[in-house]
N, C-alpha and C positions, 0 to 999 in steps of 0.2 A: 583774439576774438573768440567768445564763447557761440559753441553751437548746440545749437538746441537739439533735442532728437524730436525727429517726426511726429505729429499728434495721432494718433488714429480713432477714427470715428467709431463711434460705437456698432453701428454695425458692418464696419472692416474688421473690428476687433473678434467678434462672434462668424464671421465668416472664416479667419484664419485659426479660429480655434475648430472651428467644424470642420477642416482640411487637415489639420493638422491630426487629430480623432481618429478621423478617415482614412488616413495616410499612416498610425498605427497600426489600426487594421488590418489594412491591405497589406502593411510590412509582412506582418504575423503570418496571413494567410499562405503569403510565398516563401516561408523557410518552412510550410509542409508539404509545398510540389513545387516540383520546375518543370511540370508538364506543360506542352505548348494548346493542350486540352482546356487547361484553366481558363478565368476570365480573368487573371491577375491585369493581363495589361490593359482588357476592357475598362475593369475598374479605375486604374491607372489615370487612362485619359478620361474617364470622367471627372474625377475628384480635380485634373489640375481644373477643367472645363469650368468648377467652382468661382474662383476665382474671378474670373472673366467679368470685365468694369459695365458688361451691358447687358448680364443679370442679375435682377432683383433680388431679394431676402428668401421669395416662397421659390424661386427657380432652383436657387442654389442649395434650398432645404430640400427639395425636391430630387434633385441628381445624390446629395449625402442620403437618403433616405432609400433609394433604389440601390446603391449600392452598397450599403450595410445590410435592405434585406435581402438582398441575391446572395452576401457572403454568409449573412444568419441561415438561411437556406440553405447552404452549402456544409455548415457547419451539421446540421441536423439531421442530413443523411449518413452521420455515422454512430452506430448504436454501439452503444453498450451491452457486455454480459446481463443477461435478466436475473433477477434477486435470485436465490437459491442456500440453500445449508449445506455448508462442507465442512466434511465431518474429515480430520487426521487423525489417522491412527500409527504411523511411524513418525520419526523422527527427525527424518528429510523425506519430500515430497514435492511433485509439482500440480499446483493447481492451474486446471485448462480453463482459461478464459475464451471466449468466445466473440467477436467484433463483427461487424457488418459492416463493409463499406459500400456506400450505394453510387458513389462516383464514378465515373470511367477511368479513372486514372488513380494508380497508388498515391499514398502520401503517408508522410512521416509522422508521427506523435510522440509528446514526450509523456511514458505514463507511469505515475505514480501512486507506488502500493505501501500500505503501513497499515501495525496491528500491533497492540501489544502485546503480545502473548505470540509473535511469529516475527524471524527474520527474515528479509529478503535476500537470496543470492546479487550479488551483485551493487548493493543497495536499493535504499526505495526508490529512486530515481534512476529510467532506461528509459532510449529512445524504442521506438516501433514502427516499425512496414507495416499498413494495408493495404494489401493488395483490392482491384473491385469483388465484390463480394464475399462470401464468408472467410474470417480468418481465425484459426486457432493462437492464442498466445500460450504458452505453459511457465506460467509462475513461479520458479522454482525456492521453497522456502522449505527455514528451520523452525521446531519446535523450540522457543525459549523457557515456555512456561506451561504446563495442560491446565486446562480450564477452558470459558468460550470467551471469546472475545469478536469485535467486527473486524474484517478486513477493508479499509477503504483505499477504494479503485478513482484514480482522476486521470483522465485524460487532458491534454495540455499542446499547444501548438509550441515547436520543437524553441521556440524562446520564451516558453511557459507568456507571451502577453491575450493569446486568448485560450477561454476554458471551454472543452467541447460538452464536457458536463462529469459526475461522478455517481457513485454507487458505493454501498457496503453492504459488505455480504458476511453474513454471521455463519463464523468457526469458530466448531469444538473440536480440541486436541485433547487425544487422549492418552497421549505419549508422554514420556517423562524424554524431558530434556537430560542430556549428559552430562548436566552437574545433579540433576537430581538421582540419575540412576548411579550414581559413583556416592551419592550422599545417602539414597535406601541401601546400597551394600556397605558400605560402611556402617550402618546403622545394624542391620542382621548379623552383619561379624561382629560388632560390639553386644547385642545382647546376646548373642552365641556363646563367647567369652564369658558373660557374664551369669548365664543359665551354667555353662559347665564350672565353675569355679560354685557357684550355690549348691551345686549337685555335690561338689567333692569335700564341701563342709559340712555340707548336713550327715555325710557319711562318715568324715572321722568324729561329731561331735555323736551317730548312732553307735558309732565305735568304742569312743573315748565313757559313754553312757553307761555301755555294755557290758566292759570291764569291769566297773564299780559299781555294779548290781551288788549287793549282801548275798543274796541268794547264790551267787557264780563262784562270789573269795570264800564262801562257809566250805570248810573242810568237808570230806567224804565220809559219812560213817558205815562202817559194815552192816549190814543185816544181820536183826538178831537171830541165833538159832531158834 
């Protein structure tokens, strides 16, 4: 006997996709705290509340809509470094970033930096602690290339499924990376060599010249009385 699977109704169909959204979400949001400060589990029992066979379409939009923007909300009290020009002049450095958390409770981010013309210690991808209020990050990176280039900063909930927002901030290096400073010394010991061997031909072809002047091979003659 063949069985059929379940039919669902159109608007079961868009209420368990809007749960299901919801329920992304909120995953997201609790792998950046396990403070018992959060409203993870408020939100929790609201989205299952969704579901529930005796509310309507505008109920149920209603409970998904409070509780995405309490977590939007939540998301936007953490700031990012403000635009600014960083300027490297060595070769390793660390750039300080600067964060705000406006929540009462720490929480984890995963933040990711990338620039073409700089490597990241570590790679571009670390997790991060904000604690509530101001926090210093330090960046720690290498010169690959001088020249300017952007730095772009993302901030990411520690299973990268939501984004707390991003920035680029324009660096110039003025450093030579250490293939290029090992490829300018190679390049001055080669014209070095290159001037000193010029210099010691032009002086035996002044030499070799010198000799076969007429004036120098003509014999000596004495003074007449």
């Amino acid at each position: 006997m063949v069985q059929l699977a379940p039919v669902i109704a159109p608007d079961e169909g868009l209420a368990v996709a809007q749960t299901t959204e919801t329920r992304r979400q909120i995953t997201a949001y609790r792998t950046m705290t396990a403070s018992p400060e959060s409203e993870v589990e408020l939100w929790t029992r609201m989205n299952a509340q969704t579901l529930a066979t005796e509310l309507d379409a505008v109920q149920r939009l209603g409970l998904h809509n409070s509780v995405r923007s309490q977590l939007a909300g939540n998301l936007a009290k953490i700031e990012l470094p403000p635009p600014r020009q960083v300027t490297i002049t060595g070769r390793s450095t660390d750039i300080p970033l600067r964060f705000r958390n406006n929540l009462p409770y720490e929480i984890k981010l995963r933040l990711i930096a990338r620039s073409t013309r700089l490597a990241v210690a570590g790679g571009d991808s670390q997790e991060i602690v904000l604690a509530p209020g101001e926090n210093r990050i330090d960046l720690a990176v290498t010169v690959r290339a001088p020249g300017e280039s952007d730095l772009r900063i993302k901030l990411l909930s520690p299973n990268e499924e939501l984004e707390i927002g991003q920035i680029e901030l324009p660096v110039r290096a003025t450093a030579i990376s250490g293939v290029g400073a090992a490829l300018s010394v190679i390049s001055i010991l080669f014209l070095l060599l290159w001037w000193t061997q010029a210099h010691r031909r032009r002086k035996r072809e002044a030499s070799r010249t010198a000799g076969d002047h007429p004036a120098l091979n003509a014999p000596l003659v004495p003074p007449a009385n």
